[in-house]
N, CA, C and O atoms as CSV, one atom per row, in Angstrom:
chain,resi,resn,atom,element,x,y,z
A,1,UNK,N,N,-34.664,79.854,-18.871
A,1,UNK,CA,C,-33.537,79.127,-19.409
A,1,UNK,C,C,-33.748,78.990,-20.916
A,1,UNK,O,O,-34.618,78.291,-21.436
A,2,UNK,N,N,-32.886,79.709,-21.527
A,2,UNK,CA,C,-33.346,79.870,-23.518
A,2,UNK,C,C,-32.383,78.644,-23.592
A,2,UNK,O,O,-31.493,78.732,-22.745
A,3,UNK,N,N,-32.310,77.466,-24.410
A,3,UNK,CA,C,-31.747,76.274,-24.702
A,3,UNK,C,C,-31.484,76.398,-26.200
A,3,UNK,O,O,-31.150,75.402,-26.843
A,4,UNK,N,N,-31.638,77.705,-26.825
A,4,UNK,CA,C,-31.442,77.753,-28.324
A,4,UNK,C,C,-32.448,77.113,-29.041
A,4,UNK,O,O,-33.502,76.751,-28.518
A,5,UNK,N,N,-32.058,76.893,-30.693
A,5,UNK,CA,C,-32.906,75.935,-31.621
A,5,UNK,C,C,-33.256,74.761,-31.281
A,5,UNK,O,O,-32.452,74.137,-30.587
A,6,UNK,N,N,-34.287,74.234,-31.583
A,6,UNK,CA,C,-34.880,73.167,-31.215
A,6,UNK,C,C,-35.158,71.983,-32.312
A,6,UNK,O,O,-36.106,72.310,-33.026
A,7,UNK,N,N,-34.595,70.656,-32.673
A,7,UNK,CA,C,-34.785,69.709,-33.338
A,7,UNK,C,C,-35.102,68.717,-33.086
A,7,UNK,O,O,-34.847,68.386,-31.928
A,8,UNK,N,N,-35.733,67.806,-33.865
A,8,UNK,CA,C,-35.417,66.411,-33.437
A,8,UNK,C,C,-34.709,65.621,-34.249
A,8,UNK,O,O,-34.882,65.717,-35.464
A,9,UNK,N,N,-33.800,64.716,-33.723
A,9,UNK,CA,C,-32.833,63.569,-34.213
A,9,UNK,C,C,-33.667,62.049,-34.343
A,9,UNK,O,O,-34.038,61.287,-33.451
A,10,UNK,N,N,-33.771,61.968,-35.590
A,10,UNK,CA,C,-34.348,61.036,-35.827
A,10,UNK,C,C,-33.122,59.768,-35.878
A,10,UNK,O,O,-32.023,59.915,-36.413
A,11,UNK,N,N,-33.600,58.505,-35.191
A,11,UNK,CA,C,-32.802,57.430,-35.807
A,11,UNK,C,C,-33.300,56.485,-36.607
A,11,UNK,O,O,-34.003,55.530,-36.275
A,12,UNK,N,N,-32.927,56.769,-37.647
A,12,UNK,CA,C,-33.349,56.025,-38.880
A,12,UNK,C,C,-32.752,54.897,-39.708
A,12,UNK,O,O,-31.596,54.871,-40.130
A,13,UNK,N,N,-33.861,53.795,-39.919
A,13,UNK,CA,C,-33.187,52.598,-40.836
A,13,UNK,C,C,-32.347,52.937,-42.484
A,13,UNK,O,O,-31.162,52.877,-42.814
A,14,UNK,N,N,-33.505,53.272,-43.185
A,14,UNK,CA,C,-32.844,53.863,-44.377
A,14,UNK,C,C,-32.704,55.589,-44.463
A,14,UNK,O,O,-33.730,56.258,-44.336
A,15,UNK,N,N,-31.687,56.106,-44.634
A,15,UNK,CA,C,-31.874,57.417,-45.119
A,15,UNK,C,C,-32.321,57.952,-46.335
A,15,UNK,O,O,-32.622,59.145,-46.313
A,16,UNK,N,N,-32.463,57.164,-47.694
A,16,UNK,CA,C,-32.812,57.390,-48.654
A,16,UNK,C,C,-34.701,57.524,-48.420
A,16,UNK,O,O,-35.473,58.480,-48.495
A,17,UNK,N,N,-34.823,56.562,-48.223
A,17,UNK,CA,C,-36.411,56.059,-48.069
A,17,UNK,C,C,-36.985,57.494,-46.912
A,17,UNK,O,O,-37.932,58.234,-47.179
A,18,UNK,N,N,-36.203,57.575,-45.766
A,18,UNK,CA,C,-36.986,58.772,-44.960
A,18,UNK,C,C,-36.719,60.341,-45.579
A,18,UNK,O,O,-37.540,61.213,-45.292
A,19,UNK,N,N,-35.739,60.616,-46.295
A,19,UNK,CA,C,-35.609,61.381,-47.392
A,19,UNK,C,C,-36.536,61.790,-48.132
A,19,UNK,O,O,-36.987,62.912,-48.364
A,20,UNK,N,N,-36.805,60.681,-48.516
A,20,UNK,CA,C,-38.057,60.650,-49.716
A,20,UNK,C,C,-39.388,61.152,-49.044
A,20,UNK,O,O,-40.211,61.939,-49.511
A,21,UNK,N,N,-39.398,60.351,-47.553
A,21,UNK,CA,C,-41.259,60.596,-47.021
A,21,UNK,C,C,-41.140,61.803,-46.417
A,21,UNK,O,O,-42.245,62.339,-46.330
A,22,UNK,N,N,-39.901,62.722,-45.776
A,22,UNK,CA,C,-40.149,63.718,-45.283
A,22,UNK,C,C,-40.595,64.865,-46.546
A,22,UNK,O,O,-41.584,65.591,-46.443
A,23,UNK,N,N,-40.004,64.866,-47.302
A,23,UNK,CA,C,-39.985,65.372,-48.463
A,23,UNK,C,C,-41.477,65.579,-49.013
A,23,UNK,O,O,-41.818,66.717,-49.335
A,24,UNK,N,N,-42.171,64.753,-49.102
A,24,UNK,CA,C,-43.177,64.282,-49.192
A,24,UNK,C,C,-44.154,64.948,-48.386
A,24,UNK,O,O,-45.341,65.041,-48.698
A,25,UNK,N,N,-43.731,65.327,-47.531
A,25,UNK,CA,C,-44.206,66.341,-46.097
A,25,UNK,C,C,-43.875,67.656,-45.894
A,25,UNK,O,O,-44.183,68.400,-44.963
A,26,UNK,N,N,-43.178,67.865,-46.920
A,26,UNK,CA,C,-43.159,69.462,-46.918
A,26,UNK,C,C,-41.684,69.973,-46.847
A,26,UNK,O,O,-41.354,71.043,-47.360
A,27,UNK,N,N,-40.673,69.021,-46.078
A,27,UNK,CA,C,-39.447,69.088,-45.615
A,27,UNK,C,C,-38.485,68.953,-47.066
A,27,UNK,O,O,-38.476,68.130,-47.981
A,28,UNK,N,N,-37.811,70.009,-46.818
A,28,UNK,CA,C,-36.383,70.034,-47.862
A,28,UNK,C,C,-35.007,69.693,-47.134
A,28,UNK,O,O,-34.980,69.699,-45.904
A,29,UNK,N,N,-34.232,69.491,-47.636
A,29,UNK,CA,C,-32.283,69.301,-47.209
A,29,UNK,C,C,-32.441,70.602,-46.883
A,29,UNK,O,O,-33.104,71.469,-47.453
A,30,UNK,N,N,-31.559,70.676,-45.607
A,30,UNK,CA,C,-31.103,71.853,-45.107
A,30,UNK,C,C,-29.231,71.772,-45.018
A,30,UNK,O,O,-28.335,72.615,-45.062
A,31,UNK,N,N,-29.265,70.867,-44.930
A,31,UNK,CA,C,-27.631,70.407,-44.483
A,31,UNK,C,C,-27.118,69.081,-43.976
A,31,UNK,O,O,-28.096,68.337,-43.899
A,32,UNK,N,N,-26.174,68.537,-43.648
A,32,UNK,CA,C,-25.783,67.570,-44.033
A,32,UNK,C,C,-25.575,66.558,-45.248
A,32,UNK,O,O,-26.048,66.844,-46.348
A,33,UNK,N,N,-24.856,65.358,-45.045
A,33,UNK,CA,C,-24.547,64.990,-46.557
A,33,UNK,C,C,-25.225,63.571,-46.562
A,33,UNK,O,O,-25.076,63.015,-45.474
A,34,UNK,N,N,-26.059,62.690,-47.651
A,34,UNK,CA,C,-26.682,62.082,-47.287
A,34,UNK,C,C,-25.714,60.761,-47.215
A,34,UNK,O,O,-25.872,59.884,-46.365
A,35,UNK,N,N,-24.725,60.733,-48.186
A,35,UNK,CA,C,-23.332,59.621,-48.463
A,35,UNK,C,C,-23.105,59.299,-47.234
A,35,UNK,O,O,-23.044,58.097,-46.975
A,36,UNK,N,N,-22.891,60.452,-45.976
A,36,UNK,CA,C,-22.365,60.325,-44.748
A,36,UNK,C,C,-23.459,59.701,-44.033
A,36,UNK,O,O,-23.034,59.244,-42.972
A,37,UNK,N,N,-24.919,59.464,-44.219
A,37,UNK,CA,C,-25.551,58.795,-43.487
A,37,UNK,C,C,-26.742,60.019,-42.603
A,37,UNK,O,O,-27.773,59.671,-42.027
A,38,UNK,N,N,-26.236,61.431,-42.719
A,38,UNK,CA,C,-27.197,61.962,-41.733
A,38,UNK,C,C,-27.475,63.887,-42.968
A,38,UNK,O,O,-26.832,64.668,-43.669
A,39,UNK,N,N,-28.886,63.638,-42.425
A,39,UNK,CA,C,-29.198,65.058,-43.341
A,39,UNK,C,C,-30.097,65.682,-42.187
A,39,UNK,O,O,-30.751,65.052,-41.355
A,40,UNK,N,N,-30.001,66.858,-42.302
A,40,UNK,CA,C,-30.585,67.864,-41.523
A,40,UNK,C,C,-31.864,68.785,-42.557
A,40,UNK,O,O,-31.423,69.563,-43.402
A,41,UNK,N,N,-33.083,68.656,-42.440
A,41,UNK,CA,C,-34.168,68.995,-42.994
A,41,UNK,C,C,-35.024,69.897,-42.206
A,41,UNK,O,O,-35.300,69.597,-41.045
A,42,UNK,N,N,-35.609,71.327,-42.920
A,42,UNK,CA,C,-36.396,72.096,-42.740
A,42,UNK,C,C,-37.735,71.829,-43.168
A,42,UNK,O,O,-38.006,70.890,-43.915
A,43,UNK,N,N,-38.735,72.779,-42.628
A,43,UNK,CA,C,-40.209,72.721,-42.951
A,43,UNK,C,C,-40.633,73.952,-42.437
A,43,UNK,O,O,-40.974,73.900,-41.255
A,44,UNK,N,N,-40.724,75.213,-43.066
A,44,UNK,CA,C,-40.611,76.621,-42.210
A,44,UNK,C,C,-40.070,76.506,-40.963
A,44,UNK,O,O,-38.956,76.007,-41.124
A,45,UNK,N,N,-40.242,76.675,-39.975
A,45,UNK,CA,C,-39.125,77.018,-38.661
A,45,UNK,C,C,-39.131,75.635,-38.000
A,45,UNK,O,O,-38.898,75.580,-36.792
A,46,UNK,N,N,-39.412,74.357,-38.786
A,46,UNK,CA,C,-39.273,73.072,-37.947
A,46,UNK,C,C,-38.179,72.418,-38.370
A,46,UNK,O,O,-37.753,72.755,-39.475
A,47,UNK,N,N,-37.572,71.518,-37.748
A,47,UNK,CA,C,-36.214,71.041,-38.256
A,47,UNK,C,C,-36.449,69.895,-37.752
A,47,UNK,O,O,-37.284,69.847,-36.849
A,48,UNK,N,N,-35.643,68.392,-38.285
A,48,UNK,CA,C,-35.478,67.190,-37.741
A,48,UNK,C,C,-34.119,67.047,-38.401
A,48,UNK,O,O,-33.621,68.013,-38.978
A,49,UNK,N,N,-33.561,65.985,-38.342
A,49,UNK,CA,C,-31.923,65.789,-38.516
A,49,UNK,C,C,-32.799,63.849,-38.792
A,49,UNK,O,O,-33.832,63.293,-38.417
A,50,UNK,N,N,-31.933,63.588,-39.400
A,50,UNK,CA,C,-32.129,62.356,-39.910
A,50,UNK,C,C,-30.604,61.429,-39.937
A,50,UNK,O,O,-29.587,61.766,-40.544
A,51,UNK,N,N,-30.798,60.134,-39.063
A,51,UNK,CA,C,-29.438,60.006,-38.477
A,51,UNK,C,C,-29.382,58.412,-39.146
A,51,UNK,O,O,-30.319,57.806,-38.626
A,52,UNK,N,N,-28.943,57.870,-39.712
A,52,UNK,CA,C,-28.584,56.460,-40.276
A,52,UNK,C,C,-27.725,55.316,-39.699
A,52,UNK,O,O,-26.893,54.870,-40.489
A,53,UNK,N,N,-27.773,54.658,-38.260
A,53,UNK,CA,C,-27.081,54.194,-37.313
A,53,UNK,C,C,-25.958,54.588,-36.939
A,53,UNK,O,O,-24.871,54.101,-37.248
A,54,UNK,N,N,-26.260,55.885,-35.957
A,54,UNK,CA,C,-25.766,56.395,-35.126
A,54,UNK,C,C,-25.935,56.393,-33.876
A,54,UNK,O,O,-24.965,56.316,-33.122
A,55,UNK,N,N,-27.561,56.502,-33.289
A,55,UNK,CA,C,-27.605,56.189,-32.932
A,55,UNK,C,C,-29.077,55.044,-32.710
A,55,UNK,O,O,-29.702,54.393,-33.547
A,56,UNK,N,N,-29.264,55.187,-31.054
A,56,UNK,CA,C,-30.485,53.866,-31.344
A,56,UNK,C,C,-31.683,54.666,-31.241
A,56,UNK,O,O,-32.497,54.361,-32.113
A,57,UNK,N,N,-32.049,55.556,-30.494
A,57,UNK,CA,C,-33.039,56.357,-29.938
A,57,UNK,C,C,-33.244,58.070,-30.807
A,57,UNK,O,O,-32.661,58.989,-31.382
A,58,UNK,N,N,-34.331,57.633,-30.405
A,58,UNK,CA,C,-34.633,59.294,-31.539
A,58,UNK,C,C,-34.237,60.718,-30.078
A,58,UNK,O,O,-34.567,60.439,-28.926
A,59,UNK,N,N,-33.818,61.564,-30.261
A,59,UNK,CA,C,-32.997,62.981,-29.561
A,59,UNK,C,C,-33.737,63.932,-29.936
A,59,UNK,O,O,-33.775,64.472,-31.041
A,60,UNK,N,N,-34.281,64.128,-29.094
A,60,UNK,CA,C,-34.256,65.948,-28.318
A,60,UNK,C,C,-33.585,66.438,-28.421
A,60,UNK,O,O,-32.966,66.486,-27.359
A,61,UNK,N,N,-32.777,67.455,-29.769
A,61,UNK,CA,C,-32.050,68.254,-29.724
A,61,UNK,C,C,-32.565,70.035,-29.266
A,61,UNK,O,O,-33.663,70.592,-29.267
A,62,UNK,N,N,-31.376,70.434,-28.962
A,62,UNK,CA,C,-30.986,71.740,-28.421
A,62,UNK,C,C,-30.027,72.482,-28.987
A,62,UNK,O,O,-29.027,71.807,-28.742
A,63,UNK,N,N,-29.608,73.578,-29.681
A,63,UNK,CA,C,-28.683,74.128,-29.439
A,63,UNK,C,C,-28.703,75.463,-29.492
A,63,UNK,O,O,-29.297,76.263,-30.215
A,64,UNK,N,N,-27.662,75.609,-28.258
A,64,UNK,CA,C,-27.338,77.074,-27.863
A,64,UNK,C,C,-26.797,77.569,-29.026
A,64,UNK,O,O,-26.503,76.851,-29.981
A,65,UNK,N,N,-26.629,78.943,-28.986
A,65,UNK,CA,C,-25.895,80.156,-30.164
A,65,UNK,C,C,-26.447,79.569,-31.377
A,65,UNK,O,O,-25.689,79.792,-32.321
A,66,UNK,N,N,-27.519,78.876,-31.726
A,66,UNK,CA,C,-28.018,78.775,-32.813
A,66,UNK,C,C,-29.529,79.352,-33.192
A,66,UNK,O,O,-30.421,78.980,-32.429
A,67,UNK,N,N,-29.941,80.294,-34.381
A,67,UNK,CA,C,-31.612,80.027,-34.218
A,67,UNK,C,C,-31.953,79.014,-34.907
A,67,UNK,O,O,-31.067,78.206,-35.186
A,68,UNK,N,N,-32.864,78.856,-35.215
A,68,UNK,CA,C,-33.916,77.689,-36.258
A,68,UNK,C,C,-33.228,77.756,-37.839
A,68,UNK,O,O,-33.741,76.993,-38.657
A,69,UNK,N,N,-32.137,78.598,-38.292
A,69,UNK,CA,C,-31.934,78.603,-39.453
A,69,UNK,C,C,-30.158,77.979,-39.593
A,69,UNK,O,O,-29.672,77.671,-40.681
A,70,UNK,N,N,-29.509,77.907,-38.464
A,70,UNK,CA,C,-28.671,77.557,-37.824
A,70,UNK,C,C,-27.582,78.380,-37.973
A,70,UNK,O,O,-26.444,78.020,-38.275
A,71,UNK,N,N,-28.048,79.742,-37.703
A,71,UNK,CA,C,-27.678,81.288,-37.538
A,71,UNK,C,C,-26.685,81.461,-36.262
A,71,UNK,O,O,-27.262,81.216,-35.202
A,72,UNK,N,N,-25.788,81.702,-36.176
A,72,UNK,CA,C,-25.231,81.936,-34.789
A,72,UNK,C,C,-26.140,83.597,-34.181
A,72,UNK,O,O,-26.590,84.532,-34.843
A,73,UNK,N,N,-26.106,83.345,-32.630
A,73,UNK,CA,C,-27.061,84.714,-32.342
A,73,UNK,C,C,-26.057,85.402,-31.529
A,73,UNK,O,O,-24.986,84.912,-31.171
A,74,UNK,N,N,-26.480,86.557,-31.270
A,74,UNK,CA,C,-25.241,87.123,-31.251
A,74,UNK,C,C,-24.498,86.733,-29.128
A,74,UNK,O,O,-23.455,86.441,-28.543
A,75,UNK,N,N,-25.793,86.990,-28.876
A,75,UNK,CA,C,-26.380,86.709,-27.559
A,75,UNK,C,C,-27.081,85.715,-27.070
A,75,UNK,O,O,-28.290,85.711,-27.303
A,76,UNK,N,N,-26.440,84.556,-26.215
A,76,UNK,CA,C,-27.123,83.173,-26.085
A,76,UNK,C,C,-26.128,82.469,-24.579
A,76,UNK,O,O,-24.929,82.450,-24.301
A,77,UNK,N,N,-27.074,82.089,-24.065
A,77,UNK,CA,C,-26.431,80.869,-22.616
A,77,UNK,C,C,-25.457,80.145,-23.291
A,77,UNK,O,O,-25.784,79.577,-24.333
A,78,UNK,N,N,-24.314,80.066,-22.879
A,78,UNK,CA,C,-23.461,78.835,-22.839
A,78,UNK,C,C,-23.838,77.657,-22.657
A,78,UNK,O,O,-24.894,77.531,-22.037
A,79,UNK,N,N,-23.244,76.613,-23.045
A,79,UNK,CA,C,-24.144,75.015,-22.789
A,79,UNK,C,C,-23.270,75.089,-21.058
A,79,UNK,O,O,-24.115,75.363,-20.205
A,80,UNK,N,N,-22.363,74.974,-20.670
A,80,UNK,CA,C,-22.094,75.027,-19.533
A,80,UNK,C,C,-22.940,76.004,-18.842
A,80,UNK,O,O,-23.458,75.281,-17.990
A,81,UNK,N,N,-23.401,77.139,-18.662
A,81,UNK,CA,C,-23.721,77.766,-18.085
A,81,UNK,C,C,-25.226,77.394,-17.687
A,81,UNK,O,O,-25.764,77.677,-16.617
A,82,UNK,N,N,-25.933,76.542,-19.010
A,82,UNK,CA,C,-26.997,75.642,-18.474
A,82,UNK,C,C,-27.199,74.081,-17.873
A,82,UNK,O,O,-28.154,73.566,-17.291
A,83,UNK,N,N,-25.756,73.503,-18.305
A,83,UNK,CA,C,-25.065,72.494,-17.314
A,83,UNK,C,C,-25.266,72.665,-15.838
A,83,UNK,O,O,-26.049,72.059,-15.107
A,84,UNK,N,N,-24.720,73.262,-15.650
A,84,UNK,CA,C,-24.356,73.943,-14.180
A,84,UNK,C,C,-25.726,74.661,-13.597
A,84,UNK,O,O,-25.731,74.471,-12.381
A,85,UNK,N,N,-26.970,75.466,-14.032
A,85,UNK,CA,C,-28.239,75.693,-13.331
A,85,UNK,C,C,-28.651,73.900,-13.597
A,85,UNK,O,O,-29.159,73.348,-12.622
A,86,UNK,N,N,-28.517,73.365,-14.387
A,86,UNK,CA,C,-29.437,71.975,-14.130
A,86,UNK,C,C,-28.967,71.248,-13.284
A,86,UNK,O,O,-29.682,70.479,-12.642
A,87,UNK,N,N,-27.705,71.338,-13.114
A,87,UNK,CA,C,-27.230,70.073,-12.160
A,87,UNK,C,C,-27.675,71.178,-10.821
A,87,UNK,O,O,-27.993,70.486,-9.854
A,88,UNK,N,N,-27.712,71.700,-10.712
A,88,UNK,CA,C,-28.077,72.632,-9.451
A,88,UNK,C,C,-29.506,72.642,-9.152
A,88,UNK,O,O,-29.761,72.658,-7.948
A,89,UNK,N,N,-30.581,72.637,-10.019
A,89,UNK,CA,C,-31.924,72.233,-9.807
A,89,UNK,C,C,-32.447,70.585,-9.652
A,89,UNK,O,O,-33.627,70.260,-9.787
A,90,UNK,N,N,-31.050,69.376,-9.266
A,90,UNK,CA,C,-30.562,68.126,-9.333
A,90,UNK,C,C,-30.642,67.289,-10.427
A,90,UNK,O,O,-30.655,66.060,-10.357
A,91,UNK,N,N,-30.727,68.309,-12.000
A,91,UNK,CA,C,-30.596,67.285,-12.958
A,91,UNK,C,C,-29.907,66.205,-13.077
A,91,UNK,O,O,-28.699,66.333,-12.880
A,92,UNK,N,N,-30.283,65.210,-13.331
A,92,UNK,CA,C,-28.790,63.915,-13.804
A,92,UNK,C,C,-28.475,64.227,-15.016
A,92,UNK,O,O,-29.361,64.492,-15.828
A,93,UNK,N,N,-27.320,64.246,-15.309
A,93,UNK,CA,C,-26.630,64.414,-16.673
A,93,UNK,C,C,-26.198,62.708,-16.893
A,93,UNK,O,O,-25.954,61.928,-15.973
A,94,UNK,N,N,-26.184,62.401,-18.299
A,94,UNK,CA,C,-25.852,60.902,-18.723
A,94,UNK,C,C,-24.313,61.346,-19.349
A,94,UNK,O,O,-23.510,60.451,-19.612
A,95,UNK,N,N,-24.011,62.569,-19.537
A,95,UNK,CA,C,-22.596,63.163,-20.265
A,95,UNK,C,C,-22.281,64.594,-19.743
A,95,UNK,O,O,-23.174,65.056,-19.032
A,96,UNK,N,N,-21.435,65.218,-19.901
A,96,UNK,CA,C,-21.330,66.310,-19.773
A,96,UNK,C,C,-20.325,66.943,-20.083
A,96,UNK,O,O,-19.307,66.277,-20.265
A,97,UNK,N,N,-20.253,68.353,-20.244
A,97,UNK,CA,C,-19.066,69.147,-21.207
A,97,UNK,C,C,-18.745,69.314,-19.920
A,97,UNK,O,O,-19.200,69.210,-18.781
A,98,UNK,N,N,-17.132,69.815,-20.942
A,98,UNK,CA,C,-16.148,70.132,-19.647
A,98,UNK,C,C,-16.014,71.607,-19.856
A,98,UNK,O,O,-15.804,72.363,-20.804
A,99,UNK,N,N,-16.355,71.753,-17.775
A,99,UNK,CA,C,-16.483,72.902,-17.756
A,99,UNK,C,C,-14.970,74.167,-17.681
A,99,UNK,O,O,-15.018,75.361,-17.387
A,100,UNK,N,N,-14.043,73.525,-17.974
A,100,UNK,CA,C,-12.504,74.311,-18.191
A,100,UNK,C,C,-12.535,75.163,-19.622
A,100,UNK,O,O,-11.634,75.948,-19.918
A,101,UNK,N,N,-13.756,74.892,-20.519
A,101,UNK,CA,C,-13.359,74.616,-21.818
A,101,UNK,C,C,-14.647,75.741,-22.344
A,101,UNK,O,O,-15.689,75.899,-21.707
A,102,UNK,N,N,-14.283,76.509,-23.732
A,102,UNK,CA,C,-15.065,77.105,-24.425
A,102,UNK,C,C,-15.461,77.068,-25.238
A,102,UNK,O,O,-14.622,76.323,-25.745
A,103,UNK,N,N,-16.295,77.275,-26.176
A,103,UNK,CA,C,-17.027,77.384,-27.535
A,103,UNK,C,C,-17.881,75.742,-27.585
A,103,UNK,O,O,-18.608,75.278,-26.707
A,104,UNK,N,N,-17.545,75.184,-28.754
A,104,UNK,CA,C,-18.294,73.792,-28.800
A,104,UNK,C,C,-18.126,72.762,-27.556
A,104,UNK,O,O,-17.093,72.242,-27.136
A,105,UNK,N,N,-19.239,72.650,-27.176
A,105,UNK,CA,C,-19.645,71.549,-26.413
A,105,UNK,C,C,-20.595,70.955,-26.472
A,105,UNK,O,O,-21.237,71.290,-27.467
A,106,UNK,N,N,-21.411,69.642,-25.483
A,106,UNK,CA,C,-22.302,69.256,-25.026
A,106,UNK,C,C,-22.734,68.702,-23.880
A,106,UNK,O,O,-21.854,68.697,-23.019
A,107,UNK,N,N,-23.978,68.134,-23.474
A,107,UNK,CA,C,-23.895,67.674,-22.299
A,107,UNK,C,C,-25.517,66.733,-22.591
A,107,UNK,O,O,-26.343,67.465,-23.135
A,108,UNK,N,N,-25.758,66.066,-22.462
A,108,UNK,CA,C,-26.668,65.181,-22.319
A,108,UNK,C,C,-27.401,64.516,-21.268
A,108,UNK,O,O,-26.763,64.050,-20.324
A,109,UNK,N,N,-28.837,64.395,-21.314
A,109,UNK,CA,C,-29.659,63.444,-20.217
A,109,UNK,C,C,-30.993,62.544,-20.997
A,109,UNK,O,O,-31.184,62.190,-22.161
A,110,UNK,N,N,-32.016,62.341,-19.325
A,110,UNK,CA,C,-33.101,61.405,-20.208
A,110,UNK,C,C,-34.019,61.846,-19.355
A,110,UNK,O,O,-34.071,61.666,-18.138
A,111,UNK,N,N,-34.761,62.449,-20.069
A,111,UNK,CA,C,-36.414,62.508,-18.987
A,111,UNK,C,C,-36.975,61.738,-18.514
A,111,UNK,O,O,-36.545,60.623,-18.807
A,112,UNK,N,N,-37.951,61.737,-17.744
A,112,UNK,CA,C,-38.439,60.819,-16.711
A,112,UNK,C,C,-38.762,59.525,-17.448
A,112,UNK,O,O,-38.717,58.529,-16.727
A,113,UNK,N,N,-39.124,59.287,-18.920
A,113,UNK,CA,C,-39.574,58.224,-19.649
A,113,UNK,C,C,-38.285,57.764,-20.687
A,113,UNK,O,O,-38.493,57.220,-21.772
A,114,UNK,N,N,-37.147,58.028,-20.248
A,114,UNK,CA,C,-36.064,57.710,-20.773
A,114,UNK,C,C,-35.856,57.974,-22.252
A,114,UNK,O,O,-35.163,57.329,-23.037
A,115,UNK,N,N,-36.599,59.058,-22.476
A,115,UNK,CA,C,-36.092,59.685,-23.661
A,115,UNK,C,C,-35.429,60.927,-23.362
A,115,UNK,O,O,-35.749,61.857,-22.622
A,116,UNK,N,N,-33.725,60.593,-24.626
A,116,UNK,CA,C,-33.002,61.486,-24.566
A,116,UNK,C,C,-32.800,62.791,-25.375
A,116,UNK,O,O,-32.977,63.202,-26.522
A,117,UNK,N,N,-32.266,63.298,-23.992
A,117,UNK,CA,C,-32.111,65.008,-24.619
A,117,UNK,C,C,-30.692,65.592,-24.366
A,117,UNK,O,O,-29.946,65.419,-23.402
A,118,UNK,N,N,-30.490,66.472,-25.709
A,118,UNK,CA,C,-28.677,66.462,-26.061
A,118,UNK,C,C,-29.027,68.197,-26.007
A,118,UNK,O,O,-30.048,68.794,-26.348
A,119,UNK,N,N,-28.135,68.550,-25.612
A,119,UNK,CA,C,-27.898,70.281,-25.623
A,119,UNK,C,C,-26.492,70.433,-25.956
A,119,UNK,O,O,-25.454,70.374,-25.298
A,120,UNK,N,N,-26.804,70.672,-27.327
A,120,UNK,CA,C,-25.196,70.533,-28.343
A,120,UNK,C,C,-25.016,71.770,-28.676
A,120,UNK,O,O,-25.931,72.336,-29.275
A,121,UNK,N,N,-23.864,72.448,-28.384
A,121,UNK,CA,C,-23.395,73.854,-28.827
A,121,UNK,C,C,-22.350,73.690,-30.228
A,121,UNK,O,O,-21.646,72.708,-30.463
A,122,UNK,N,N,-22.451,74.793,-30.971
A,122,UNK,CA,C,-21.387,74.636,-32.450
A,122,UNK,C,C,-20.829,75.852,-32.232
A,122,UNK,O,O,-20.007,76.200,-33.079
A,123,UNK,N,N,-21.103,76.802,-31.089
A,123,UNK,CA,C,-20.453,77.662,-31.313
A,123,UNK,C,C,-19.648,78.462,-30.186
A,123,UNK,O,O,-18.935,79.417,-30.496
């Protein structure tokens, strides 16, 4: 099961201040805007997303049709198409895309220690 690029979603108090310490760590802006509250940061092929009350819990991101550079590939699982093997191997989903529907979606859960994991498609 390929789940695409792999990040983590940080939820963060200040964005300026975690800006500064990732930075500090090797990590540059990759994308997002910081005005808006959330920036997306590289470190050779590692990524975190930096989120400014959005939400409460730090995310396990995923996404399909993306690589690590946030490249569409040409060839990649649908987020439904891995919806549908998980709920079939009895995943619980906490959300889920609708499966009538194409291109961007998501679908969401929580591992056994209630940390959550988002499998967000952009493409």
């Amino acid at each position: 099961m390929e789940l695409g690029a792999f990040s983590v979603s940080l939820a963060v108090k200040d964005i300026a201040a975690s800006r500064a310490f990732y930075e500090k760590l090797g990590f540059t802006v990759f994308g997002g805007k910081q005005e808006q509250k959330w920036l997306i940061m590289k470190n050779g092929p590692h990524v975190i997303g930096l989120f400014q009350g959005m939400f409460d819990k730090n995310i396990l991101t995923f996404n399909p049709g993306w690589d690590q550079d946030a490249k569409p590939l040409a060839k990649f699982t649908d987020v439904r198409e891995l919806q549908r093997a998980l709920k079939e191997r009895g995943v619980a989903l906490t959300t889920e895309a609708d499966e009538s529907t194409k291109g961007p979606a998501s679908f969401a859960l929580l591992d056994p220690d209630g940390n959550p994991v988002l499998v967000d498609q952009h493409v």
